[in-house]
C-alpha positions as CSV (number, residue, x, y, z in Angstrom):
1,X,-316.4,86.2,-51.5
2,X,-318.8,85.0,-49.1
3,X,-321.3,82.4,-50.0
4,X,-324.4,84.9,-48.6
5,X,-322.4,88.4,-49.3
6,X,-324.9,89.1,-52.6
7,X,-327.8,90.7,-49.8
8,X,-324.9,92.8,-48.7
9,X,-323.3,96.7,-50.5
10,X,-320.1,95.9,-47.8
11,X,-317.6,93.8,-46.5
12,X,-318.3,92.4,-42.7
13,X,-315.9,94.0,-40.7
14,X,-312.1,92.1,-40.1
15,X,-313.2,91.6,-36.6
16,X,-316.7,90.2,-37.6
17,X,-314.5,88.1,-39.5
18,X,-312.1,86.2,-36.9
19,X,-315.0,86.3,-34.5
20,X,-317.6,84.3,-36.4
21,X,-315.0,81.7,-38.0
22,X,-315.3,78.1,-36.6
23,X,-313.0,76.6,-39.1
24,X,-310.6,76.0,-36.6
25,X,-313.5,73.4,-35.2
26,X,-315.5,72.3,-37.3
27,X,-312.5,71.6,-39.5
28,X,-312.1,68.1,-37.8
29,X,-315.1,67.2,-39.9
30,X,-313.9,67.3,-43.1
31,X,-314.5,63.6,-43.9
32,X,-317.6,64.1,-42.9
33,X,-318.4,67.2,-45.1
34,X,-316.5,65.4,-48.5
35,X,-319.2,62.1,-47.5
36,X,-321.9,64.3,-47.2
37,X,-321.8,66.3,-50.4
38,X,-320.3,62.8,-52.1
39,X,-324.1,61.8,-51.4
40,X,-325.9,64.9,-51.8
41,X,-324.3,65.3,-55.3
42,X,-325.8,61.5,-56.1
43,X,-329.4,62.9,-54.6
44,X,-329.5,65.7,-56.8
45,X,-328.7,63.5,-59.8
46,X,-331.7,61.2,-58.7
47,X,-333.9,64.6,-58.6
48,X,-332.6,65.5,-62.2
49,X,-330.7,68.5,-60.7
50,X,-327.4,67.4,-61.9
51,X,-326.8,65.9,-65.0
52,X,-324.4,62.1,-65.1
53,X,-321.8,64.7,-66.6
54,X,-322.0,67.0,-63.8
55,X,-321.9,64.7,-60.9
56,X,-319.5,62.5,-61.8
57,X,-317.0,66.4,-62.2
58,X,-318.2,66.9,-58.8
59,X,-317.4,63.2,-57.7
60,X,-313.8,63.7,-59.3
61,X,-313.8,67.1,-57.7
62,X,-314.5,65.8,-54.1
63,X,-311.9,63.0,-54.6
64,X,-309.3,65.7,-55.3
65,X,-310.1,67.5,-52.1
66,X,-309.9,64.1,-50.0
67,X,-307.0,63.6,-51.4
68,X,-305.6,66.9,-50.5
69,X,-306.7,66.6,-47.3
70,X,-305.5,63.1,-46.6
71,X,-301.9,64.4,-47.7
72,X,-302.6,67.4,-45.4
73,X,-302.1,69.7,-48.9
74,X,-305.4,70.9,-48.8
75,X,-305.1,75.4,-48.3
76,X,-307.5,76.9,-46.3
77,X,-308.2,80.6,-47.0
78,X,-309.0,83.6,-44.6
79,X,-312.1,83.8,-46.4
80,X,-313.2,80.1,-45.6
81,X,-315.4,81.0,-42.5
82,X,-316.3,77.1,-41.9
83,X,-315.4,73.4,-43.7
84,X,-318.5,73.8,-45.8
85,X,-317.5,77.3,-47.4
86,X,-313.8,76.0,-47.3
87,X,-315.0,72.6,-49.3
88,X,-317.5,74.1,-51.5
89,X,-315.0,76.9,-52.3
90,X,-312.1,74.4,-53.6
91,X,-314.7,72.3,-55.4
92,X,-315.5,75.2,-57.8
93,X,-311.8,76.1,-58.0
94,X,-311.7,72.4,-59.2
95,X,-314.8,72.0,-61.8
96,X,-316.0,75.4,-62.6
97,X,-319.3,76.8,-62.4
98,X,-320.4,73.0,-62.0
99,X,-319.7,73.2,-58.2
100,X,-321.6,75.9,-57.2
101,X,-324.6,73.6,-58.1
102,X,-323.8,71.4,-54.8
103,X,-325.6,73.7,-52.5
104,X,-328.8,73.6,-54.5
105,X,-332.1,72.4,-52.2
106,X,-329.5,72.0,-48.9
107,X,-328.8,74.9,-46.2
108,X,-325.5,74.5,-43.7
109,X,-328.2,74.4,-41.3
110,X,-329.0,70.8,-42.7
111,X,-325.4,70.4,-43.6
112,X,-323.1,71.3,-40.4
113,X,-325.6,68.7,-38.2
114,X,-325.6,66.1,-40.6
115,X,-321.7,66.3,-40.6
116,X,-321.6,66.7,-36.7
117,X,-323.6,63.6,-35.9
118,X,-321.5,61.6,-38.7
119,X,-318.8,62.5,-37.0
120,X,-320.0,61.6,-33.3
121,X,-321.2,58.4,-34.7
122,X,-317.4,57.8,-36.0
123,X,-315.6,59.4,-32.7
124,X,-317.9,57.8,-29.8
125,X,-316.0,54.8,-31.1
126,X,-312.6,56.1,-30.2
127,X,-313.4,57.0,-26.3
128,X,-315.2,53.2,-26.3
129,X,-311.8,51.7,-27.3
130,X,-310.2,53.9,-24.2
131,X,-312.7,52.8,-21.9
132,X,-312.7,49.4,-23.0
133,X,-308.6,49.2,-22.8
134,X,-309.3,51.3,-19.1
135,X,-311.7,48.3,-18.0
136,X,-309.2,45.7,-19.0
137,X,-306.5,47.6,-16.8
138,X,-308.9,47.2,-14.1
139,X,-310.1,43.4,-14.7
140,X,-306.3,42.7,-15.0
141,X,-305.7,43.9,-11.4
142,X,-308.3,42.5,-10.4
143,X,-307.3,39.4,-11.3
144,X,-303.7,40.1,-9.5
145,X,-304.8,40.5,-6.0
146,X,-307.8,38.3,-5.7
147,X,-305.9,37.3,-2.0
148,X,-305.7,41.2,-0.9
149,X,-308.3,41.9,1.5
150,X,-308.1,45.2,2.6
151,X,-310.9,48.1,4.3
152,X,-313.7,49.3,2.8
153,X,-315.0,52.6,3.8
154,X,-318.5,54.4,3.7
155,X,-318.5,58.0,4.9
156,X,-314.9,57.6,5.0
157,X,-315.0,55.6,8.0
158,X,-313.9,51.8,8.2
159,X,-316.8,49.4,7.0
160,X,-316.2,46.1,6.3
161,X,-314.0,43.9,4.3
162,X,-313.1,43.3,1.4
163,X,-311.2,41.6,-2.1
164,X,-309.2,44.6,-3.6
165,X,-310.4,42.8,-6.6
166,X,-314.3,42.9,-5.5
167,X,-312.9,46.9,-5.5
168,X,-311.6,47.6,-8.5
169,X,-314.0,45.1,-10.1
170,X,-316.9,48.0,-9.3
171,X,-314.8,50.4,-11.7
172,X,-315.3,47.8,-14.9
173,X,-318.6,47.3,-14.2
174,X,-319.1,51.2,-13.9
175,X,-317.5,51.2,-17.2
176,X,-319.3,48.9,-18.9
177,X,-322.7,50.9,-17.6
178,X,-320.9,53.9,-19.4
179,X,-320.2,52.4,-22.3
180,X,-324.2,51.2,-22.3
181,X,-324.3,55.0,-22.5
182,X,-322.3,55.8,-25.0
183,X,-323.9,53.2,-27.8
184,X,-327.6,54.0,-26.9
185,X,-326.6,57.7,-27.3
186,X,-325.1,57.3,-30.5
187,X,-328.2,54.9,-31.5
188,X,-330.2,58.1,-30.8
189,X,-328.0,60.6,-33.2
190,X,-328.3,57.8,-35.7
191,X,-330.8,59.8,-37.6
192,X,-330.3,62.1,-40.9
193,X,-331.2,65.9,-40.9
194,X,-329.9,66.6,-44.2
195,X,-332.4,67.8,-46.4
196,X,-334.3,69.6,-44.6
197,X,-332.9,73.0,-45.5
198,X,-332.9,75.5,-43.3
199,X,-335.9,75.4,-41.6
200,X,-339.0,74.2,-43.7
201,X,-337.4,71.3,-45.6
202,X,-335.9,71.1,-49.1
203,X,-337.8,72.0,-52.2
204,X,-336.6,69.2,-55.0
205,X,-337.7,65.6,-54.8
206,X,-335.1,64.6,-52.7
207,X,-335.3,60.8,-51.6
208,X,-333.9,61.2,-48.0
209,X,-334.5,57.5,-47.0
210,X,-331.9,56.7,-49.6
211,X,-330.2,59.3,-48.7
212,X,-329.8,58.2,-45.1
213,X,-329.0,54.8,-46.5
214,X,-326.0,56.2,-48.5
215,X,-324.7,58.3,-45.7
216,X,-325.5,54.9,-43.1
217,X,-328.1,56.0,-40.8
218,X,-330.9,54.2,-39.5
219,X,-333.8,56.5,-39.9
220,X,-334.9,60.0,-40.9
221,X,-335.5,62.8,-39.2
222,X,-339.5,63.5,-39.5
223,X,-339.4,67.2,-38.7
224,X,-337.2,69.7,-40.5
225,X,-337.7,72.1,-37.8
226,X,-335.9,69.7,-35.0
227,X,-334.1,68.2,-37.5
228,X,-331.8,71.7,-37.9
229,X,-332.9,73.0,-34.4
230,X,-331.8,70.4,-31.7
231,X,-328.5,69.9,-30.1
232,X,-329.9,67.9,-27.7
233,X,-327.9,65.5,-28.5
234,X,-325.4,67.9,-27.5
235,X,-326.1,67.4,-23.8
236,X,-326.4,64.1,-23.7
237,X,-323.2,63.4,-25.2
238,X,-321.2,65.7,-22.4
239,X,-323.2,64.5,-19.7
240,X,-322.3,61.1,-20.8
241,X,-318.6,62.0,-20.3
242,X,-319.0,64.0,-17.5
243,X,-320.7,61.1,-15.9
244,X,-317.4,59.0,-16.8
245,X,-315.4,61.8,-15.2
246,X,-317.4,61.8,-12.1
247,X,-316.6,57.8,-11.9
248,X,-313.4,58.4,-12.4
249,X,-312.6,61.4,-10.0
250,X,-314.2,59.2,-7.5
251,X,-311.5,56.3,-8.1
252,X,-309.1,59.0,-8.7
253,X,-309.7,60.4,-4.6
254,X,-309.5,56.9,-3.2
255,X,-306.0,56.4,-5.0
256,X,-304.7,60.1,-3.9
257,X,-305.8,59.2,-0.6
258,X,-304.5,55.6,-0.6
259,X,-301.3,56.9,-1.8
260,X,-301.0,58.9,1.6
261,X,-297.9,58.2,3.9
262,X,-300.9,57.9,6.5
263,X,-302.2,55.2,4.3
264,X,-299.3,53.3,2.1
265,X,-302.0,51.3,0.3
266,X,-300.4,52.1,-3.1
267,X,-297.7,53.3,-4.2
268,X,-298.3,55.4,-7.8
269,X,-294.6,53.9,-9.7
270,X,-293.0,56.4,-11.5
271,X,-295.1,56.9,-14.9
272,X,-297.7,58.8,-13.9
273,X,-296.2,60.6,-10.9
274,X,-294.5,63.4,-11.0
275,X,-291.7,65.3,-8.2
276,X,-291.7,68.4,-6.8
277,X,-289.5,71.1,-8.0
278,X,-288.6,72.3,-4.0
279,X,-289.2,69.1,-1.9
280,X,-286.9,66.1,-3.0
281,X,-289.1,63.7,-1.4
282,X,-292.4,63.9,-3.2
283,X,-293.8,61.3,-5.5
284,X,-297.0,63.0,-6.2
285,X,-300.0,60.6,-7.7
286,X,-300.8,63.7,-10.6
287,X,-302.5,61.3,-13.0
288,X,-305.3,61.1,-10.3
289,X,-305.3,64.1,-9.7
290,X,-305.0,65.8,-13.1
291,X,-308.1,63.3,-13.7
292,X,-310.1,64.3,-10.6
293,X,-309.1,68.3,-11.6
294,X,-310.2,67.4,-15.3
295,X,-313.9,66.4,-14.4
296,X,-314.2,69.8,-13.1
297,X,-313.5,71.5,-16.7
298,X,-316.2,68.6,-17.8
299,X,-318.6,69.3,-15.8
300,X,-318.1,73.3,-16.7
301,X,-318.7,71.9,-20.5
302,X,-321.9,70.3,-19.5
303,X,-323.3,73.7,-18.2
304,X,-322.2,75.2,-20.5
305,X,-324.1,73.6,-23.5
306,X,-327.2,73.6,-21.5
307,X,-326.9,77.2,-20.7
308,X,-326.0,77.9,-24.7
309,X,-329.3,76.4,-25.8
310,X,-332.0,77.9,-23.2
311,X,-332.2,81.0,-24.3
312,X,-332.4,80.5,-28.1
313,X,-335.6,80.1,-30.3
314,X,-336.5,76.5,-31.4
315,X,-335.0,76.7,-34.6
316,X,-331.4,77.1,-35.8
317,X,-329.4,80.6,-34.1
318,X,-325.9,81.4,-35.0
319,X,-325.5,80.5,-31.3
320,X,-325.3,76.7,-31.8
321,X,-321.5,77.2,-33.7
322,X,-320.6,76.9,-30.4
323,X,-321.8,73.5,-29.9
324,X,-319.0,71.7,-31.7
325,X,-316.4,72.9,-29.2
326,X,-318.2,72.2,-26.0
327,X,-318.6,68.5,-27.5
328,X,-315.1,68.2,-29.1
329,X,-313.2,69.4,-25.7
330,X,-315.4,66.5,-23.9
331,X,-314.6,63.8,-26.0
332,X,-311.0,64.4,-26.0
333,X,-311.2,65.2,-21.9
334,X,-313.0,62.3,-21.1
335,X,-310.9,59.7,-23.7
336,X,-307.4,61.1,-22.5
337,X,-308.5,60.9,-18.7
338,X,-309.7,57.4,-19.0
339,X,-305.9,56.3,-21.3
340,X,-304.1,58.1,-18.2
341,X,-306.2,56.5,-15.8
342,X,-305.7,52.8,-17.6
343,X,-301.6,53.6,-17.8
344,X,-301.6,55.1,-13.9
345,X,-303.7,51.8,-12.7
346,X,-301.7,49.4,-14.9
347,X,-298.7,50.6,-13.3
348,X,-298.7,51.6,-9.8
349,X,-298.3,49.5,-7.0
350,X,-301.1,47.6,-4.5
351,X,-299.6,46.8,-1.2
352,X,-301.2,44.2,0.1
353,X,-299.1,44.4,3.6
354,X,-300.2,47.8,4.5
355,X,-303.7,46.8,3.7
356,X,-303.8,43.7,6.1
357,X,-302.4,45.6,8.9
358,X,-305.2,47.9,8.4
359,X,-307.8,45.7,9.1
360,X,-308.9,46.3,12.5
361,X,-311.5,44.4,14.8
362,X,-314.0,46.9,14.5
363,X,-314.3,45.7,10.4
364,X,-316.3,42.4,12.3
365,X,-318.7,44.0,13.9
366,X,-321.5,43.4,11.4
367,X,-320.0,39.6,11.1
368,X,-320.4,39.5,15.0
369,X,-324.5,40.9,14.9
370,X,-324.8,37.6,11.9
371,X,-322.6,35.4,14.3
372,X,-325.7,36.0,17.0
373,X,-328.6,36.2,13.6
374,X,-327.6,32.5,13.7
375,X,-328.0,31.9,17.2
376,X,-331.4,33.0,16.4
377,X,-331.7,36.7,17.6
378,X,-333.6,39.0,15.6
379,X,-330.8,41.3,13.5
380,X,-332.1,44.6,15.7
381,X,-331.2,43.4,18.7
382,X,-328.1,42.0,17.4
383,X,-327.2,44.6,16.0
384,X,-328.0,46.8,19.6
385,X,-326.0,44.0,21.6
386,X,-322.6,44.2,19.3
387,X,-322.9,48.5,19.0
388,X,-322.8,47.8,22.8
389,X,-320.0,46.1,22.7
390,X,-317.9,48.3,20.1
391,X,-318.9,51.2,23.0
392,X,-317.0,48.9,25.6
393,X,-314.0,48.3,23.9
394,X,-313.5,52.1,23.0
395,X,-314.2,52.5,27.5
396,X,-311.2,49.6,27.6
397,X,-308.9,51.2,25.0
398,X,-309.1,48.0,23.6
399,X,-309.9,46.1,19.9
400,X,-313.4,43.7,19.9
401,X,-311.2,40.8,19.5
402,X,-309.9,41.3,22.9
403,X,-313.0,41.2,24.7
404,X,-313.3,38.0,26.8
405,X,-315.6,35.4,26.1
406,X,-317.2,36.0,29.3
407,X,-317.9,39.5,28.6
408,X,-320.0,38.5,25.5
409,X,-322.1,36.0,27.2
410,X,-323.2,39.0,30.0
411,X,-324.9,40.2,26.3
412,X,-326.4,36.7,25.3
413,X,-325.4,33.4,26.6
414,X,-325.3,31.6,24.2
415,X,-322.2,32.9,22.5
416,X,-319.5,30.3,22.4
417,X,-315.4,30.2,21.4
418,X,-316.5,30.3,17.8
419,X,-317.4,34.1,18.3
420,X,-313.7,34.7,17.6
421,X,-314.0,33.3,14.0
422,X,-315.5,36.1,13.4
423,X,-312.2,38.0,13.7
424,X,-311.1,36.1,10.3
425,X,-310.8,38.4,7.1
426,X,-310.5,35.5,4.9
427,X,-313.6,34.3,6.6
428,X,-315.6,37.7,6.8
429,X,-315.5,37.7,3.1
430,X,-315.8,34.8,1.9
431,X,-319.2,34.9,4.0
432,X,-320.5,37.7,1.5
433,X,-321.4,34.7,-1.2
434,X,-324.7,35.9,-2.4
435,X,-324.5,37.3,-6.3
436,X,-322.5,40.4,-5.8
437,X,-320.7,39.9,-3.2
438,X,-317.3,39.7,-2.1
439,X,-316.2,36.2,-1.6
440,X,-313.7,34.4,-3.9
441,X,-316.2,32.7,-5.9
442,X,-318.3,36.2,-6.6
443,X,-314.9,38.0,-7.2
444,X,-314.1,35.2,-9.6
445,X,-317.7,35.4,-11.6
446,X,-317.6,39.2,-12.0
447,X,-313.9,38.9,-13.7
448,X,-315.3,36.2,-15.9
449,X,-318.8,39.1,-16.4
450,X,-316.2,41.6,-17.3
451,X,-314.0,39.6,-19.9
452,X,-317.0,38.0,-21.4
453,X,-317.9,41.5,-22.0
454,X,-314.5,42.9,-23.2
455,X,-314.3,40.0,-26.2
């Protein structure tokens, strides 16, 4: 029998049925649902709705189903349209007439949020643990090739150098921004809707602050209306990991490309690759790009639940059901895509060889326009006299560094032999001292900003 069916002469039809179940989702919450009418059974014995006899059978009851549950014994029915129904159903089975009192001055409107944001508040915790093991796979290779300078590229073009370590150091501290996300999100859920009903608040002397206390949130909601009517929280937990899976895809294309015969900077090892079932040959970097396919499907989720509360009035619509599997799928997306990511980085392969022989004479040209800064020319002109340069070396089909001395001082006189230290990678770098930077002493402060943080 369903929990509403007395305003109805019939049976919804089989179809109506399967179609409006969400047990298979909202199932997940059953902790949630057993702590939630664990405290709503103690409110109503506060309000004198329950006698000491009655709640402590419903306390016994509810430990039962925990039980049954923990031991994965607990026997869902095709009428259970949802873990509320499912939970309220067995408790009855349990204690009688006694359990049908547990719905008294609540609606699942009230109900199904509470549980969902006790839940999130308990899950968010999971995906910080993977990004907090992903940012220590990053610190740790960072810390591994502090020596590897290598290119870095804007617009996909050579740039300047770089530490590989100043490189992957910009993925923690990317991380650690989401993670920023993550808690102040969750600080924002941290609020109770429960007893507010459906829409205009419960009608029994409910004492929600102690309530929330009991159930371990930081405040009540004020409004019953967007207590049972916003999922905004909903959005702003999928963009949050969309946003990761945009960080990541971006990683995720450097390493497919780096992983390129055309580039050899890494090689991907062998346990997150996989082959080719025609060419023998191919060691393909799939983690990377499963990751970079995956923040497509997250993205899709973040439309998604925008485009599923638009259109709806400001209070509760049978609509929002669907805003516990947009959520779910992008918490598990975004945690498994930053374990594979932490298990691909851990183990593949930076080689620091191919990198160095990448570095071409071109890289200095912003070291050769401060070389003539400290001779005292203003940076524009510098900058002008060393792009004219660059112009004459592509006429010679020849590198910067091969540029005779006396061809720079036709551009400013003053340039002397120690120009050509300007050619030095080690040097270039180590230049770039200034908070943020790239030097060895920088690289060395961020890794010690990162593991401070990770304690």
């Amino acid at each position: 029998m369903k929990v509403w069916s007395g305003r109805f002469s019939s049976k919804p039809a089989e179809l109506m049925e399967r179609f409006s179940r969400s047990i298979e989702i909202d199932g997940k919450m059953w902790r949630e649902d057993l702590a939630v009418n664990r405290a709503w059974a103690q409110a109503l014995y506060e309000a004198k709705l329950l006698t000491a006899a009655e709640e402590a059978k419903i306390q016994r009851g509810l430990r039962a189903i925990a039980t049954e549950f923990r031991n994965e014994r607990f026997a869902f029915l095709p009428e259970d349209e949802d873990i509320h129904v499912a939970i309220e159903r067995r408790l009855t089975e349990l204690v009688g007439a006694t359990g049908a009192k547990i719905h008294t001055g609540r609606s699942r409107n009230d109900q199904v949020v509470t549980d969902f944001r006790l839940y999130l508040k308990r899950r968010v915790g999971e995906v910080q643990t993977a990004l907090r093991e992903l940012a220590a796979a990053s610190v740790a290779q960072a810390e591994a090739s502090q020596e590897i300078i290598l290119p870095a590229y804007t617009h996909t073009q050579q740039a300047q150098p770089i530490r590989l370590a100043h490189y992957l150091l910009a993925l923690s501290f990317a991380l650690q921004r989401h993670s920023s996300q993550l808690r102040q999100c969750v600080e924002r859920i941290d609020e109770l809707p429960l007893g507010c009903g459906a829409v205009a608040g419960t009608a029994f002397s409910i004492d929600r602050k102690k309530l929330a206390q009991t159930l371990g949130f930081r405040r009540v909601m004020q409004n019953s209306i967007d207590a049972t009517g916003t999922r905004s929280f909903c959005g702003e937990m999928i963009f949050i990991c969309s946003d990761i899976g945009v960080t990541l895809s971006r990683y995720a294309h450097d390493f497919i490309l780096w992983s390129t015969q055309e580039f050899g900077f890494i090689d991907p090892g062998e346990k997150f690759a996989t082959g080719s079932s025609m060419m023998p040959n191919k060691k393909n970097p799939d983690a990377f790009e499963l990751v970079r396919g995956k923040t497509g499907t997250l993205l899709g989720l973040l439309t998604g639940i925008m485009s599923l509360q638009k259109g709806i009035p400001a209070t509760y619509s049978r609509d929002l059901q669907e805003d516990k599997k947009a959520v779910f799928e992008a918490l598990q997306t975004a945690e498994d895509c930053m374990s594979v990511f932490a298990g691909a980085l851990r183990t593949c392969h930076f080689r620091a060889e191919r990198m160095r022989a990448a570095l071409t004479s071109a890289l200095f040209a912003t070291d050769l326009a401060d070389y003539l800064v400290r001779k005292g020319i203003p940076f524009r002109k510098a900058h002008e006299l060393v792009a004219q340069a660059v112009q004459y070396a592509e006429r010679c089909a020849c590198g910067l560094h091969e540029l005779p001395l006396e061809y720079w001082r036709s551009l400013y006189a003053g340039c002397d032999k120690e120009l050509f230290l300007c050619f030095q990678a080690k040097t270039s770098v180590e230049r770039r001292n200034a908070i943020g930077g790239t030097s060895l002493r920088q690289v060395k402060a961020q890794i010690r900003q990162v593991k401070n943080w990770l304690k």
